[in-house]
C-alpha positions, 0 to 999 in steps of 0.5 A, spaced: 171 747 714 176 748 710 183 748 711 184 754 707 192 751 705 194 751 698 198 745 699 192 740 703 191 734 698 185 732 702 180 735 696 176 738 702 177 745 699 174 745 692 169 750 689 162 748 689 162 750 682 166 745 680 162 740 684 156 742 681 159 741 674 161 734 675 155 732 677 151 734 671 156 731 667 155 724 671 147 724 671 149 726 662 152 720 662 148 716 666 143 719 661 145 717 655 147 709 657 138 710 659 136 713 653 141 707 649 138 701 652 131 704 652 133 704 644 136 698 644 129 694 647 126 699 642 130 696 637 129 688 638 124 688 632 129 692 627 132 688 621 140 686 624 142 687 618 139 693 614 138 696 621 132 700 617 126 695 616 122 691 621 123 683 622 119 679 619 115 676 626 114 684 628 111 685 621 107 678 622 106 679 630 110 671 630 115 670 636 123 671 634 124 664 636 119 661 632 123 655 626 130 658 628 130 666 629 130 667 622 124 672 622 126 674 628 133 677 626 131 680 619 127 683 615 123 680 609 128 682 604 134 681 607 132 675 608 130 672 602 137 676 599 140 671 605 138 665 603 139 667 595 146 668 597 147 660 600 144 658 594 149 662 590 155 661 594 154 653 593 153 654 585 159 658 585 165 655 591 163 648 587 163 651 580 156 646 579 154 651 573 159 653 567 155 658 562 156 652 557 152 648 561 143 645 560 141 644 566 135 639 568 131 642 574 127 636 578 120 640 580 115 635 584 112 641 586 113 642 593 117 647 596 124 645 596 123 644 589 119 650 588 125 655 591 130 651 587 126 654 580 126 659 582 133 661 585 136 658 579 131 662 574 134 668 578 141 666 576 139 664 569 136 671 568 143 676 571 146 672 566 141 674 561 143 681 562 150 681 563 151 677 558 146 683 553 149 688 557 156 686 555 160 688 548 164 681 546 158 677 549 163 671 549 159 667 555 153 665 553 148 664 558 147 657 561 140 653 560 135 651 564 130 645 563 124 642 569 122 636 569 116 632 572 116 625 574 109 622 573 108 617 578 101 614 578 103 607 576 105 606 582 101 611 586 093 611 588 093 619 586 087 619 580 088 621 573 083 627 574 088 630 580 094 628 576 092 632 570 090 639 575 098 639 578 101 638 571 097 644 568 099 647 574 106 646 574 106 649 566 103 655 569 108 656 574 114 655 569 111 659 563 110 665 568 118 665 569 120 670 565 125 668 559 129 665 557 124 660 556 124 653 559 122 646 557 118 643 561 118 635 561 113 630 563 116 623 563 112 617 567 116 612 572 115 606 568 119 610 561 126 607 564 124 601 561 124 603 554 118 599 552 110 600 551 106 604 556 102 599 557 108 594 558 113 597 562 107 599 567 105 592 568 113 590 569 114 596 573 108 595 579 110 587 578 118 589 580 114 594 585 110 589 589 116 584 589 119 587 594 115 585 601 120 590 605 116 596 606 122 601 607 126 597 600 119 599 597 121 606 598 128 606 597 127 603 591 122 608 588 127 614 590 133 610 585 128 609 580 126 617 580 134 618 580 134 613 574 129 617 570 131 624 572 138 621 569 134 619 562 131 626 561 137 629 561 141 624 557 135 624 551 134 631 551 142 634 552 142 637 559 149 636 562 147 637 570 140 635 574 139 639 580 135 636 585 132 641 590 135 637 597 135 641 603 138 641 609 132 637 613 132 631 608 140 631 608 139 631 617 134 625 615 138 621 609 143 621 614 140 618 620 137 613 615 143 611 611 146 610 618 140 605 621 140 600 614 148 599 615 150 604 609 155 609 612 160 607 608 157 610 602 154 616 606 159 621 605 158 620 596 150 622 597 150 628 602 155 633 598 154 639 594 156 634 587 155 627 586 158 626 579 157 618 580 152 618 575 152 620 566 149 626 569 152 630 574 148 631 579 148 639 585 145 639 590 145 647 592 140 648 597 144 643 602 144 649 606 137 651 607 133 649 612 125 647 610 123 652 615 126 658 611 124 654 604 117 654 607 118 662 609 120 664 602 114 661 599 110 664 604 113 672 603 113 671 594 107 668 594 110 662 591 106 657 589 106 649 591 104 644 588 103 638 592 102 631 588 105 624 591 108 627 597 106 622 602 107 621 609 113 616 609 112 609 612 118 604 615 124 605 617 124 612 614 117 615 616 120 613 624 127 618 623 123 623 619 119 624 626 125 623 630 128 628 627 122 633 626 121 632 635 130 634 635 128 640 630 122 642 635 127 642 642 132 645 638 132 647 631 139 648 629 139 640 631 138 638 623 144 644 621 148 640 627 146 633 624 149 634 617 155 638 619 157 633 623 156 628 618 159 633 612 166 632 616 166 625 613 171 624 607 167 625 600 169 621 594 172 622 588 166 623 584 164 628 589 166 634 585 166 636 577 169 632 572 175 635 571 174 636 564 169 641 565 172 648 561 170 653 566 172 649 572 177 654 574 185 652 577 184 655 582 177 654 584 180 646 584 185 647 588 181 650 593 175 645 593 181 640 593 183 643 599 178 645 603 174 636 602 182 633 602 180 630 595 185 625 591 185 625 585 182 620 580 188 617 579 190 617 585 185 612 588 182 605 585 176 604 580 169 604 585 165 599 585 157 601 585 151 597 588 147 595 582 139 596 585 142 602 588 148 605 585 151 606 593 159 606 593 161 599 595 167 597 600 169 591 597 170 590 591 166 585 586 171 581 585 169 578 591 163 576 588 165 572 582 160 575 577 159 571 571 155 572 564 154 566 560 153 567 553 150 574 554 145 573 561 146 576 567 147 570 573 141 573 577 146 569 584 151 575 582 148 580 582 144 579 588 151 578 591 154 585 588 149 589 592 151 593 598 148 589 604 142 594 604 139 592 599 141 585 599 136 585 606 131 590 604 129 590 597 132 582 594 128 576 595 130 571 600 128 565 595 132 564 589 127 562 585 124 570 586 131 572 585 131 570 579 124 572 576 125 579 580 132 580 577 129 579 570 124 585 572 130 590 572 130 595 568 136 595 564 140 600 566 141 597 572 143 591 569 148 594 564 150 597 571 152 589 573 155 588 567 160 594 567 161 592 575 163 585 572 168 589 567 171 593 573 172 587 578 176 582 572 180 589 571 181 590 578 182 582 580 188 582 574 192 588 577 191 586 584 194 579 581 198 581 575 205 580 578 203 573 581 201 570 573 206 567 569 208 570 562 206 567 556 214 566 554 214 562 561 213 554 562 211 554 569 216 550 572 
């Protein structure tokens, strides 16, 4: 009953109409939280970023977890302009590629290799038609170049299966749009600079010296590099680009630490590693496999698979450890390299300076972002010379020596990083010496620049303590 009093607080004399009105405006609001978690379950198989499209597991009917989540939270096309945008982003932030460069991509025919033609042939194709929509046209379009390294001299793939790949091969590269690209073709054994048929035969002997079946591949993988290296230098390519994804960095970084070569890891994870004549990018360091595999699979990207083989050795058991963390978890292979990428890069891990098109500012922040030295600032590396790792002590220890012109094969052993000396180099000095004579000879003209190095470094270590030439020594 009411209290009939204009005074009463109590909110027991109210008109029903006012009740009736706030009810039918809670149950509205009610309501509407509903229908919008009704429409956000709705909404689960809708692209997180253009909203508009369905995901790539609702369209494929996979589940959204399934390699990452990737599919699960984008569309197709977001998703292929996702992965384009890392790989643009590392070609830009590291100013891998200058409008006045040639760059040599290297193509085996799988997917990583694959994406990273085709990414860069996407850059080279912008280019093209800024640089025809400009008036001034005062940057000229950057080259691209592939090669192949044909590895049938120390493989068991027939000359018939190796004949289909390289045709197939062509046709990819030919169906690109212009500007057109050379395509290489280069044996392993062509390092040696010597007839085919003698540089096989020396080749398949320096191979079949090594017992170690994890040196065996570290070996080959150096003698690629080497290569690679050669094609761009005869033909005038300023970059390679290699196609090295985020899941082979995780497992070259579990390896490199396995053999005792932490020290020398940092120069081989980063986006650039100007070590070589040749510097070398790697811009898909932040694109894991399975999204690599994703974008060949919605562009219908064709693959070609030639010496992919499984890994043996120390390698083929951290491959598979890290494919079993990648199936617990699948940021474990981002994890591992991000946790290795805190390590401190060298010098060479960013472009020569000399480079006309590598901006100030870009510099500055690239030396800010790695606490990168400058050149000057740090001593000369010293480099292992079967597999050009960095070392941490000098060679100066080593006591190299050339007499009359020939390499002392005990020096050369004895300035190779301790990988090497355990994997790849007999233990009998007598088989050191015959596969020291194998090498190719690049390699020893890498000891013999090391020797120059060390004297040079040996004689500023020691330069105060050496007596002048005016002085009598007593």
């Amino acid at each position: 009953m009411a209290c009939n009093s204009g005074n009463c607080q109590s909110g027991c004399y109210k008109d029903s109409s006012i009740e009736t009105q706030e009810s039918e405006k809670n149950k509205a609001q009610n309501d509407v939280v509903k229908d919008r978690r009704s429409t956000e379950h709705l909404d689960d198989s809708t692209c997180l970023k253009c909203k508009v499209n369905r995901t790539i597991a609702a369209v494929n009917g996979v589940g959204g977890d399934f390699n990452g989540g990737d599919n699960g939270r984008f569309c197709a096309d977001c998703f292929r302009s996702n992965l384009f945008g890392k790989f643009r982003l590392a070609v830009t932030a590291n100013a891998m590629i200058s409008p006045l460069d040639n760059v040599l991509v290297a193509f085996s025919g799988g997917t990583c290799s694959r994406v990273a033609l085709q990414f860069i042939h996407e850059m080279q194709s912008r280019a093209q038609k800024n640089y025809d929509a400009s008036r001034d046209r005062a940057l000229p379009v950057f080259g691209v170049g592939v090669a192949f390294i044909d590895e049938t001299a120390i493989s068991a793939v027939s000359s018939d299966d190796l004949h289909r790949a390289i045709e197939q091969m062509k046709l990819i590269v030919s169906d690109l749009a212009p500007p057109v690209k050379q395509f290489h073709v280069v044996p392993t054994e062509a390092i040696y600079s010597l007839k085919a048929g003698d540089g096989k035969d020396r080749l398949n002997e320096l191979i079949n010296a090594v017992s170690d079946v994890t040196g065996k591949e570290d070996l080959l993988e150096h003698f690629r590099m080497l290569s690679l290296q050669k094609i761009a230098i005869e033909n005038g390519y300023t970059k390679v680009l290699l196609g090295t994804c985020t899941s082979r960095i995780a497992c070259h970084v579990l390896e490199a630490t396995v053999k005792g070569r932490g020290y020398s890891l940092a120069a081989d994870i980063q986006y650039v590693d100007a070590r070589w004549k040749i510097p070398v990018v790697l811009p898909l360091r932040d694109c894991p496999i399975h999204e690599l595999n994703m974008l060949c699979s919605l562009d219908s990207l064709m693959t070609v698979e030639v010496f992919n083989g499984t890994r043996a050795g120390i390698n083929g058991l951290i491959s598979s450890f890290v494919k079993l963390l990648q199936e617990e978890n699948p940021s474990r292979e981002s994890t591992i390299m991000r946790t290795a990428g805190k390590l401190t890069p060298f010098h060479f891990n960013r472009m020569p300076e000399d480079n006309d098109y590598n901006g100030e500012v870009a510099s500055r922040r690239r030396q800010k972002k790695y606490n990168l030295k400058t050149k000057d600032a740090l001593p000369p590396e010293s480099f292992c010379p079967i597999c050009n790792s960095p070392l941490k002590i000098s060679t100066f220890e080593t006591s190299i020596n050339f007499d009359n012109g020939k390499t002392s094969s005990n020096a050369i052993g004895a300035a190779c990083c301790a990988s090497c000396q355990f994997q790849v180099l007999p233990k009998d000095p007598s088989s050191l010496e015959h596969f020291i004579s194998l090498l190719p000879p690049s390699m020893v003209s890498q000891a013999e620049d090391g020797d120059r190095l060390s004297q040079k470094q040996l004689r500023e270590q020691i330069e105060d303590c050496l007596l002048s030439d005016n002085e009598d020594g007593t």
